[in-house]
C-alpha positions as CSV (number, residue, x, y, z in Angstrom):
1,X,5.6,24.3,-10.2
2,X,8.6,22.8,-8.0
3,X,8.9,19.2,-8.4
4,X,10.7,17.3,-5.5
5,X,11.7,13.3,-6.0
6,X,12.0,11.2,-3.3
7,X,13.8,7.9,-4.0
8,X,13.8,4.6,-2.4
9,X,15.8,2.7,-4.9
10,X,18.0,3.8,-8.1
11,X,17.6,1.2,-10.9
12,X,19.3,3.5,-14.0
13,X,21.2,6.2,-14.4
14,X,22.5,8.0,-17.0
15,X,21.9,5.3,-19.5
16,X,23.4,3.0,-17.4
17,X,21.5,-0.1,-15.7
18,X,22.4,-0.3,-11.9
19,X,20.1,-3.3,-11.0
20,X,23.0,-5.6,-10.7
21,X,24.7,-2.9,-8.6
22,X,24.2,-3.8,-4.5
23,X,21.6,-1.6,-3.1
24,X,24.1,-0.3,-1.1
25,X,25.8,1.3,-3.7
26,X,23.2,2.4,-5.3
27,X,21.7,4.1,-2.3
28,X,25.1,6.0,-1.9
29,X,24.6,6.9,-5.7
30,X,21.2,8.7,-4.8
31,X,23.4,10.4,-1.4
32,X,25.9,11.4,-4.1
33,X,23.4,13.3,-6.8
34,X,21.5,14.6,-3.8
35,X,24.2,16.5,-2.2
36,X,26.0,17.2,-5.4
37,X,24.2,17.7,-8.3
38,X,20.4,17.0,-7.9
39,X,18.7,18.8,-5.0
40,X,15.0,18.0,-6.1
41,X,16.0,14.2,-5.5
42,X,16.2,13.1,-2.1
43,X,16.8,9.7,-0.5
44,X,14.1,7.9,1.1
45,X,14.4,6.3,4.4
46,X,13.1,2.8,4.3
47,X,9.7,1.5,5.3
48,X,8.2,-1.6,6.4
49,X,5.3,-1.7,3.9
50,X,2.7,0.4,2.1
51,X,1.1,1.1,5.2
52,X,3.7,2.7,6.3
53,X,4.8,4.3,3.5
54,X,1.8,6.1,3.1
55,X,0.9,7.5,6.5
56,X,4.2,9.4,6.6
57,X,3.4,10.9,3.4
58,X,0.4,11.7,4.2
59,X,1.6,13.7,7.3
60,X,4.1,15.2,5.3
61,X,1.2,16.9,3.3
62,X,2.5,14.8,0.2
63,X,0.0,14.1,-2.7
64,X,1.1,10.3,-3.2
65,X,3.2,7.6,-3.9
66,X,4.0,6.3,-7.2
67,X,6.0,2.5,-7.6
């Protein structure tokens, strides 16, 4: 089964806390391992609220959202 990650915010990686990273640089981060080293991870664009969130994924034929 393909598993594909979509990403709104990157809190940790590799052992390392980013929290008090700017979200700006943390959102380039996810760019970076999505074009370089982590195809199944994808950034998300942002949304306004749940709402939101979940009709796009539901017309994307996605299963959920997890938070």
């Amino acid at each position: 089964m393909a598993v594909h990650l979509w990403l709104f915010d990157l809190l940790a990686f590799n052992g390392r806390d980013l929290r008090p990273q700017p979200l700006a640089r943390r959102q380039a981060l996810q760019v970076l391992m999505e074009r370089f080293g982590c195809p199944a991870v994808s950034l998300s664009e942002p949304f306004e609220d749940g709402i939101s969130l979940l009709r796009v994924a539901e017309q994307r034929g996605l299963e959920g959202v997890v938070s």
